[in-house]
Backbone as numpy.savetxt, mean C-alpha at the origin, in Angstrom:
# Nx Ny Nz CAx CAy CAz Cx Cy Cz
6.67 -24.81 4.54 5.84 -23.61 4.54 6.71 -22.36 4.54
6.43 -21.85 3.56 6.73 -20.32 3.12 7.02 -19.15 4.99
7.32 -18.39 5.08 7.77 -17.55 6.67 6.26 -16.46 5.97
5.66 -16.25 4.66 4.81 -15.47 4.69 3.56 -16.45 4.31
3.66 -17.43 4.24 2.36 -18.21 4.87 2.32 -18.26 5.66
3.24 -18.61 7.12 3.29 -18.97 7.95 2.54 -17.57 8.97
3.14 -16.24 8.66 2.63 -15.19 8.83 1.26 -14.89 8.68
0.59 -15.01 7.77 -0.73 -15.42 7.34 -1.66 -16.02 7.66
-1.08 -17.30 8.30 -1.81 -18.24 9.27 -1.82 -17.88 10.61
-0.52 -16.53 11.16 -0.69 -16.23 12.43 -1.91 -15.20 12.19
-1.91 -14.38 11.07 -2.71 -13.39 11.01 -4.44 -13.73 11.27
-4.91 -15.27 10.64 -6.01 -15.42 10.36 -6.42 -15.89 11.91
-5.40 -15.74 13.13 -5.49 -16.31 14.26 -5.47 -15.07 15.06
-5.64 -13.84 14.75 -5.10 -12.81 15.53 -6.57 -12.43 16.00
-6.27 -11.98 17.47 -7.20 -11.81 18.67 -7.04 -10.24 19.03
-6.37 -9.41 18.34 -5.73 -8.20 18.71 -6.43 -7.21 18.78
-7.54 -6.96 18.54 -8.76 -6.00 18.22 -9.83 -6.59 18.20
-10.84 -5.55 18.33 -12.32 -6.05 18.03 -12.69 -6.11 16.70
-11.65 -5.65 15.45 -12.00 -6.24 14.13 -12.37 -7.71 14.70
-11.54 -8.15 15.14 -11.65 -9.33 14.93 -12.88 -10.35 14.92
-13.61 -9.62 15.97 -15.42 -10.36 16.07 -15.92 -10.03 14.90
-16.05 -8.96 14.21 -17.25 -8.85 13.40 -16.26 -9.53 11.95
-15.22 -9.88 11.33 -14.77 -10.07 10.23 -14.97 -12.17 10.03
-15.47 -11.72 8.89 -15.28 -13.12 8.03 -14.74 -13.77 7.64
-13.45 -12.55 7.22 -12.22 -13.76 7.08 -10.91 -12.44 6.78
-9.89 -12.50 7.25 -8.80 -11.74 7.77 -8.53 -11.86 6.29
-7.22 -10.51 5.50 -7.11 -9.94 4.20 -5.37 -10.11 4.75
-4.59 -11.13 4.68 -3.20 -11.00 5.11 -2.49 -10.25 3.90
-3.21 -10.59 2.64 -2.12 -10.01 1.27 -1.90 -10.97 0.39
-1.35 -10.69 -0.63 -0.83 -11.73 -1.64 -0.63 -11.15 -2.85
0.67 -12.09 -3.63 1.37 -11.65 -4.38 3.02 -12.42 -4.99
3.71 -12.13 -5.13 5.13 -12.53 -5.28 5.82 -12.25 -3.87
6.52 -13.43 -3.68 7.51 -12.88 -2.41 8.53 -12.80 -2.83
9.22 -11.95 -3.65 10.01 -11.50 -3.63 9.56 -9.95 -5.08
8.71 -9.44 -4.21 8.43 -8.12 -5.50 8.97 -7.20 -5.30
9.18 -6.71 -6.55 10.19 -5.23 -6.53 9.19 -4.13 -6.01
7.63 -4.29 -6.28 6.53 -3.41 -5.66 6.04 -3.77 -4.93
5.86 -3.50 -3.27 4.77 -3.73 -2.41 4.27 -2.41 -2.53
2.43 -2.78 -2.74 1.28 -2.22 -2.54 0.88 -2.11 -0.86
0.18 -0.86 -0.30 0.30 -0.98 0.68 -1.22 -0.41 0.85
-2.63 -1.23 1.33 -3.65 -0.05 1.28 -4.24 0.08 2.48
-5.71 0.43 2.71 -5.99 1.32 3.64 -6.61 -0.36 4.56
-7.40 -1.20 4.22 -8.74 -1.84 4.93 -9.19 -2.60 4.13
-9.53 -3.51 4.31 -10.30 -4.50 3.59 -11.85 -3.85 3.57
-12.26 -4.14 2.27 -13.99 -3.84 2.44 -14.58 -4.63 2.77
-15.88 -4.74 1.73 -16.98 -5.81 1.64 -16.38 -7.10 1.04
-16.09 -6.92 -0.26 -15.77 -8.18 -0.85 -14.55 -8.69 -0.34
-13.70 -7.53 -0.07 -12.35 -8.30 0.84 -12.82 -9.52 1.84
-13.26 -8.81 2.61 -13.76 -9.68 3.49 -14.43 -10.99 3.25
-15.38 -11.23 2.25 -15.81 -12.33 2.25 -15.09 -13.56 1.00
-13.91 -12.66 0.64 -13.16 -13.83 -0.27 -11.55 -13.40 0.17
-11.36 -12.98 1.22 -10.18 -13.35 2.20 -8.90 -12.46 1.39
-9.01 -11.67 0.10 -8.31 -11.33 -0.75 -8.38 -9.85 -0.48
-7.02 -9.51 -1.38 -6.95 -7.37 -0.93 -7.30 -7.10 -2.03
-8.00 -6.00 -2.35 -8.27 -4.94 -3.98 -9.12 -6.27 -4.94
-10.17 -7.06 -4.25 -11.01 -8.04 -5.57 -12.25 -6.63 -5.75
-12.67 -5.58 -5.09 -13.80 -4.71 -5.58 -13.91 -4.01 -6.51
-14.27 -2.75 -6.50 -14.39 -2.27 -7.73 -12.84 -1.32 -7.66
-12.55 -1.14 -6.58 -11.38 -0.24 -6.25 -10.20 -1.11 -6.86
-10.03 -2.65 -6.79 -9.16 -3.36 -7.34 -9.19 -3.47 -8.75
-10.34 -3.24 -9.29 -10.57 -3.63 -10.20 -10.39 -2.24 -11.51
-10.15 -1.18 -10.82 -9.20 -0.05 -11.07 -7.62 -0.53 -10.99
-7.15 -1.00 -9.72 -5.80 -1.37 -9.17 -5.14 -2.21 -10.61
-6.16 -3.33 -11.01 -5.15 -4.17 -12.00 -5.41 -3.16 -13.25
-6.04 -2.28 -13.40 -6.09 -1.63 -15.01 -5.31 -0.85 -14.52
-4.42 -0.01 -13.76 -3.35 0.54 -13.91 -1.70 -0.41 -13.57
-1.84 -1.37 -13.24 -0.60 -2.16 -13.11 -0.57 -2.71 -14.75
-1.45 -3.13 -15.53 -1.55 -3.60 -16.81 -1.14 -2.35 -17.60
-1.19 -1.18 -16.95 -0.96 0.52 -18.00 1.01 0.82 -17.80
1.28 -0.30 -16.71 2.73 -0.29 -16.68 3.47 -1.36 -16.60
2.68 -2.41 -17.45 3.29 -3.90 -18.05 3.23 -4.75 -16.87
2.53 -4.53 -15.67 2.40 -4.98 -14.29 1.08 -6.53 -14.41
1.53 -7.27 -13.74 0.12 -8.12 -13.20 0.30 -8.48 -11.63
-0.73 -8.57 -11.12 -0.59 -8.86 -9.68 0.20 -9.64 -9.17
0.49 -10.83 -9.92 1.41 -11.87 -9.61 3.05 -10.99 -9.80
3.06 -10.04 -10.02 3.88 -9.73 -10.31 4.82 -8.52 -8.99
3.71 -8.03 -8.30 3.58 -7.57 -7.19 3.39 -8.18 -6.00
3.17 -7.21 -4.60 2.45 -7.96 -3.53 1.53 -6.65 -3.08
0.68 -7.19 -2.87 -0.98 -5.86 -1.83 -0.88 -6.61 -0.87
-1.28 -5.04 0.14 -1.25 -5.53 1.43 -1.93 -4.75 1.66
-2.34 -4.06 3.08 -3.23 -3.01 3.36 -2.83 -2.89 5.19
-3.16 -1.62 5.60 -2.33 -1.54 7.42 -3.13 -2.34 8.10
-4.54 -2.57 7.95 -4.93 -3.48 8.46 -5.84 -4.86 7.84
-5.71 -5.61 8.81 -6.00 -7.14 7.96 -7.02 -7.30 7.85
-8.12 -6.85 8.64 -9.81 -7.06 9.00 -10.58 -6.02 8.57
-11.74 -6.33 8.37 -12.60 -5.09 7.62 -13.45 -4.62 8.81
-13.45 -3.26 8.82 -13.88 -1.95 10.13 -15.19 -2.27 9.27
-16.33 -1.83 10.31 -17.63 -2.06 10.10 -18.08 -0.97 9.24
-18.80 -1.48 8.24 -19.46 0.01 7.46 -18.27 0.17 6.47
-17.28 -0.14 6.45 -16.13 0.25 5.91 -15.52 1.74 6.45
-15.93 1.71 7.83 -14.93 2.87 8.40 -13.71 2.69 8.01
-12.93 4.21 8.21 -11.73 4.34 8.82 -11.18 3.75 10.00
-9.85 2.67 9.56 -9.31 2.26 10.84 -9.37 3.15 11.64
-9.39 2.85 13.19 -8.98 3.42 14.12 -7.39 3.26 14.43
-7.27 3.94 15.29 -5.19 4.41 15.81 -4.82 3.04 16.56
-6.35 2.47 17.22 -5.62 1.38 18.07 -5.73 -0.08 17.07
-6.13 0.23 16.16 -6.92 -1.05 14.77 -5.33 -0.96 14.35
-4.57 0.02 13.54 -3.63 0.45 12.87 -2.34 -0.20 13.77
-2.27 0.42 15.31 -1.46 -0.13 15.74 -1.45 -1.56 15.96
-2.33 -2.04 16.52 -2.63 -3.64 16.55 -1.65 -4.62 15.38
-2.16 -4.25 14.07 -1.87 -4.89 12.72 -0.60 -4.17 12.59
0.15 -3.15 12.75 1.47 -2.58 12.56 2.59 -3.72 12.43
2.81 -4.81 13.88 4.12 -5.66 13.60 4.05 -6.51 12.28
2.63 -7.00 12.22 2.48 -7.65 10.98 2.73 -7.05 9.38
2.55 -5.66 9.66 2.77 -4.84 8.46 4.52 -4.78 8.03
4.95 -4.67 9.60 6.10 -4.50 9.22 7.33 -5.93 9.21
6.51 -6.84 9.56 6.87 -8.00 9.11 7.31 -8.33 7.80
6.04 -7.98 7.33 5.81 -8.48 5.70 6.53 -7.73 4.78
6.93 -6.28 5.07 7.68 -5.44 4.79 9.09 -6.36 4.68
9.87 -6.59 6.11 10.89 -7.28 6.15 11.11 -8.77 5.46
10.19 -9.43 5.31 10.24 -10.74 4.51 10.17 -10.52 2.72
9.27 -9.49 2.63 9.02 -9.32 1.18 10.64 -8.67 0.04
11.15 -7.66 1.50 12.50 -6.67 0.65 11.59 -5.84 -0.37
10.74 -5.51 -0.86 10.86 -4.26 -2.06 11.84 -3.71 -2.48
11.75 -3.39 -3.24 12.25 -2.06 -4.09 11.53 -0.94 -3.53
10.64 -0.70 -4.09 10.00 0.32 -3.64 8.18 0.06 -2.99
8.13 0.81 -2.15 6.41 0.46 -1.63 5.40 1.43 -2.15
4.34 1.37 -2.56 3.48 2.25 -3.24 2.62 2.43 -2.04
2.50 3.82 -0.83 1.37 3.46 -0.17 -0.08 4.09 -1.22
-1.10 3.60 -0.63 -2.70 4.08 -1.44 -3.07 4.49 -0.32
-3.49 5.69 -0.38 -4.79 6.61 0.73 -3.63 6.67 1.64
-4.24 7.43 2.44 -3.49 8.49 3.55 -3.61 7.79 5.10
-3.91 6.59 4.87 -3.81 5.97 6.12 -2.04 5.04 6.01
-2.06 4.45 4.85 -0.75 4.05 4.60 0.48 4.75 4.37
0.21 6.05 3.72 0.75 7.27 3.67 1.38 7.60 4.84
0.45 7.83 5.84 0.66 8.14 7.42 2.05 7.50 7.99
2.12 5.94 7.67 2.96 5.56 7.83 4.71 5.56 7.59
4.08 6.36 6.65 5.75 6.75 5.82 6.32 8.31 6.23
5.31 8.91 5.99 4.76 10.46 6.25 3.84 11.38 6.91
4.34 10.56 8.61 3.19 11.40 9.45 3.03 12.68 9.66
2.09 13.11 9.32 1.92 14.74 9.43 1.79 15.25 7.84
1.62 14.79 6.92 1.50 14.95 5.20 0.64 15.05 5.03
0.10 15.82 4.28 -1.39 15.77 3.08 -1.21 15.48 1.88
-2.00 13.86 1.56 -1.73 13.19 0.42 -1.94 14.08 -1.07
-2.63 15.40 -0.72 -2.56 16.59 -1.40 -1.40 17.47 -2.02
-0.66 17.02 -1.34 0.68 17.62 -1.70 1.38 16.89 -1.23
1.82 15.31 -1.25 3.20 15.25 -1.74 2.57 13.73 -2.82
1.46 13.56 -3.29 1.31 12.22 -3.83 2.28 12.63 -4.97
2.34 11.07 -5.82 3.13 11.24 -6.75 4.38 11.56 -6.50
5.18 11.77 -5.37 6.55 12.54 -5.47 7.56 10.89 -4.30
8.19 10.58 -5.07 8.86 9.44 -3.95 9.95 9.96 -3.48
10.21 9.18 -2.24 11.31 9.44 -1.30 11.88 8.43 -0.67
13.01 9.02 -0.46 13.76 7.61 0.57 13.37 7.56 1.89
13.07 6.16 2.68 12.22 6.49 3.89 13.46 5.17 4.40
14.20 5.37 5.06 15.22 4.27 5.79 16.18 3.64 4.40
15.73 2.40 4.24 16.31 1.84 3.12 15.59 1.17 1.99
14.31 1.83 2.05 13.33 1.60 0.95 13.04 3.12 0.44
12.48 3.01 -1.01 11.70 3.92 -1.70 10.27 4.12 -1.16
9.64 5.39 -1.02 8.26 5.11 -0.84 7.33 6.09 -1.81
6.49 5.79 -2.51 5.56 7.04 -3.15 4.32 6.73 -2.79
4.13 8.00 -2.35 2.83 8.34 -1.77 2.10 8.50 -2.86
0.65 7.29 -3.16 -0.34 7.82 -4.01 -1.67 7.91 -3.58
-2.75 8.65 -4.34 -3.88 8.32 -3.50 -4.71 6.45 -3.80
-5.90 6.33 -2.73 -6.35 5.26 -3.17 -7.03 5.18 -4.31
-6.96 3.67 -4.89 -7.70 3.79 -5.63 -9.18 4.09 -5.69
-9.82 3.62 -4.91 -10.78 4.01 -4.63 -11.45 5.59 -4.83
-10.56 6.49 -4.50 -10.73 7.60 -5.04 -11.17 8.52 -5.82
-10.72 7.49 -6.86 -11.44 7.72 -8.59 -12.43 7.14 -8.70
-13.40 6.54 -7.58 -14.17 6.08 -8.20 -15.36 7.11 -7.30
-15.02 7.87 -6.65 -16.12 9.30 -5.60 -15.03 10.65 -6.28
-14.50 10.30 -6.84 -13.95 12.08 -7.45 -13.42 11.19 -8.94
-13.85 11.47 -9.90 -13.63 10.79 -11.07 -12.59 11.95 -11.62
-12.49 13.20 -11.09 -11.42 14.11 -11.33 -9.77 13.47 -11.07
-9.59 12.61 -10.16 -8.49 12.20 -9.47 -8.26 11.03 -10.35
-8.99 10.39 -11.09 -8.64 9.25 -12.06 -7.15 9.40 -12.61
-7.41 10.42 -13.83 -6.19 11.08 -13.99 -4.86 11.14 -13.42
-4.87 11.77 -12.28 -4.02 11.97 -11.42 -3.13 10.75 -10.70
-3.98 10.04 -10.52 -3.58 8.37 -10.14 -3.30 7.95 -11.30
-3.68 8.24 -12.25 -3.23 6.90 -13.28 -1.43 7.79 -13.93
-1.29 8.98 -13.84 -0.05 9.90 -13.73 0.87 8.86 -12.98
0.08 9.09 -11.89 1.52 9.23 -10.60 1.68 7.08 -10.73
0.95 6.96 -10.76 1.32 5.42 -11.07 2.33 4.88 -12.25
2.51 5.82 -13.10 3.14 5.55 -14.35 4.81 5.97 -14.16
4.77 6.98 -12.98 6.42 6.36 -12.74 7.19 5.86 -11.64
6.10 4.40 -11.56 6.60 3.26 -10.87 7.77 2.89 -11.54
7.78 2.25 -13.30 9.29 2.35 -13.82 10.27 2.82 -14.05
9.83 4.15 -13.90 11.31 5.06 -13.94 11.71 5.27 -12.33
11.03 4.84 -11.34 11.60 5.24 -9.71 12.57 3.41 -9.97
11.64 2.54 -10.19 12.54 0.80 -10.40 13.83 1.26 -11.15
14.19 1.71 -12.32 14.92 2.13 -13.00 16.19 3.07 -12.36
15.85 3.69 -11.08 16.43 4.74 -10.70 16.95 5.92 -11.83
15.82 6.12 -12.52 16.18 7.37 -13.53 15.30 8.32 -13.03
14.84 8.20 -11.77 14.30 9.88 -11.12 14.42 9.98 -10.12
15.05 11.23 -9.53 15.10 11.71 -8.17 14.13 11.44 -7.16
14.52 11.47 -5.71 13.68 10.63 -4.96 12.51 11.47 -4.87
12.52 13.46 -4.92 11.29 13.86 -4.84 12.05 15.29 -6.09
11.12 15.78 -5.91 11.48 16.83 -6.47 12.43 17.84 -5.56
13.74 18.75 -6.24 14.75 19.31 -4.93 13.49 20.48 -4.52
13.90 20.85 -3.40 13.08 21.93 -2.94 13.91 22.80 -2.69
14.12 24.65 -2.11 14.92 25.18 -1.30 15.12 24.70 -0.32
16.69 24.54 -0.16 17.24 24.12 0.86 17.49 22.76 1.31
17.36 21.68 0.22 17.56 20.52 0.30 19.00 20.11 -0.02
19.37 19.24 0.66 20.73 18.57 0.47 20.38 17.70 -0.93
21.61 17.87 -1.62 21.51 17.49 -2.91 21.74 15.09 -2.41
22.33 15.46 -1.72 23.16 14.04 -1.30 21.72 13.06 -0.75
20.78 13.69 -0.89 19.66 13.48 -0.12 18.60 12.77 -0.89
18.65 13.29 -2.60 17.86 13.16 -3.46 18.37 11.64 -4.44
19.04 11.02 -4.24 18.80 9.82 -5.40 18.54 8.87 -4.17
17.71 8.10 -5.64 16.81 6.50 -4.90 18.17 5.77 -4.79
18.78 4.81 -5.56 19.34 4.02 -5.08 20.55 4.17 -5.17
């Protein structure tokens, strides 16, 4: 057994929250273990939940028409999301939901290695970039320890502001040139150390 099956099977056992009563079946992730992209999103929904899988809704179903717009297939990646269980109603995790599922996040982080992590929505965002508005810095990657990270919005997004379609399907398109290391980690700003700005 795989260390991220094995993970998976601790996950579908986890007692750590009160997700845990109301969910059907825990969303651990899946994908390649060894991808140059981890996906990182907000919560499992409806359909998450009842077929144990991340991004099968309509929000996923956006997710694979832009990985296919950059020669991508899921198998080719890994999705994950900060937390494993679906919040009722499809709330917003809570701080103590987020923390709960955190070691596991950053587990999978450490077993998987990326290249680079794509967070979606501003709860995964948070994680990279607490205190950010996915308003101003999506689309722009950075070095966060010894990974790449670009902040994008969720997909989901485009599907309650059809204005942001666009915008996501942009900032998704230079997933290959950040893999490539042919673009700076963000854009320089005043007063940035130059030594500061390349990915790898």
């Amino acid at each position: 057994m795989s260390d991220l099956r094995a993970l998976s099977d601790e996950i579908a056992a986890c007692q750590r929250c009160d997700l845990a009563k109301g969910r059907l079946k825990t969303v651990p992730g899946e994908g390649a273990e060894r991808p140059d992209v981890l996906f990182i999103g907000e919560a499992p929904g409806w359909h998450e939940n009842q077929q144990g899988r991340p991004f099968v809704g309509p929000a996923g179903q956006f997710l694979d028409e832009l990985l296919l717009s950059i020669g991508l297939q899921r198998g080719d990646v890994y999705i994950a999301n900060v937390v494993k269980c679906r919040p009722p109603n499809n709330r917003d995790p809570l701080p103590a939901e987020i923390d709960a599922c955190a070691p596991f996040l950053d587990r999978q982080i450490a077993l998987l290695r990326p290249k680079l992590i794509v967070t979606l929505g501003r709860f995964s965002m948070a994680k990279f970039f607490p205190g950010e508005a996915i308003g101003k810095i999506h689309g722009r990657p950075a070095r966060k320890g010894d990974r790449v990270v670009l902040p994008m919005y969720h997909p989901a997004a485009a599907l309650h502001q059809p204005s942001l379609r666009k915008v996501i399907e942009e900032d998704v398109k230079k997933i290959p040139g950040i893999l490539g290391g042919g673009v700076p980690a963000r854009a320089p700003e005043p007063g940035d150390n130059p030594t500061q700005l390349s990915l790898f």
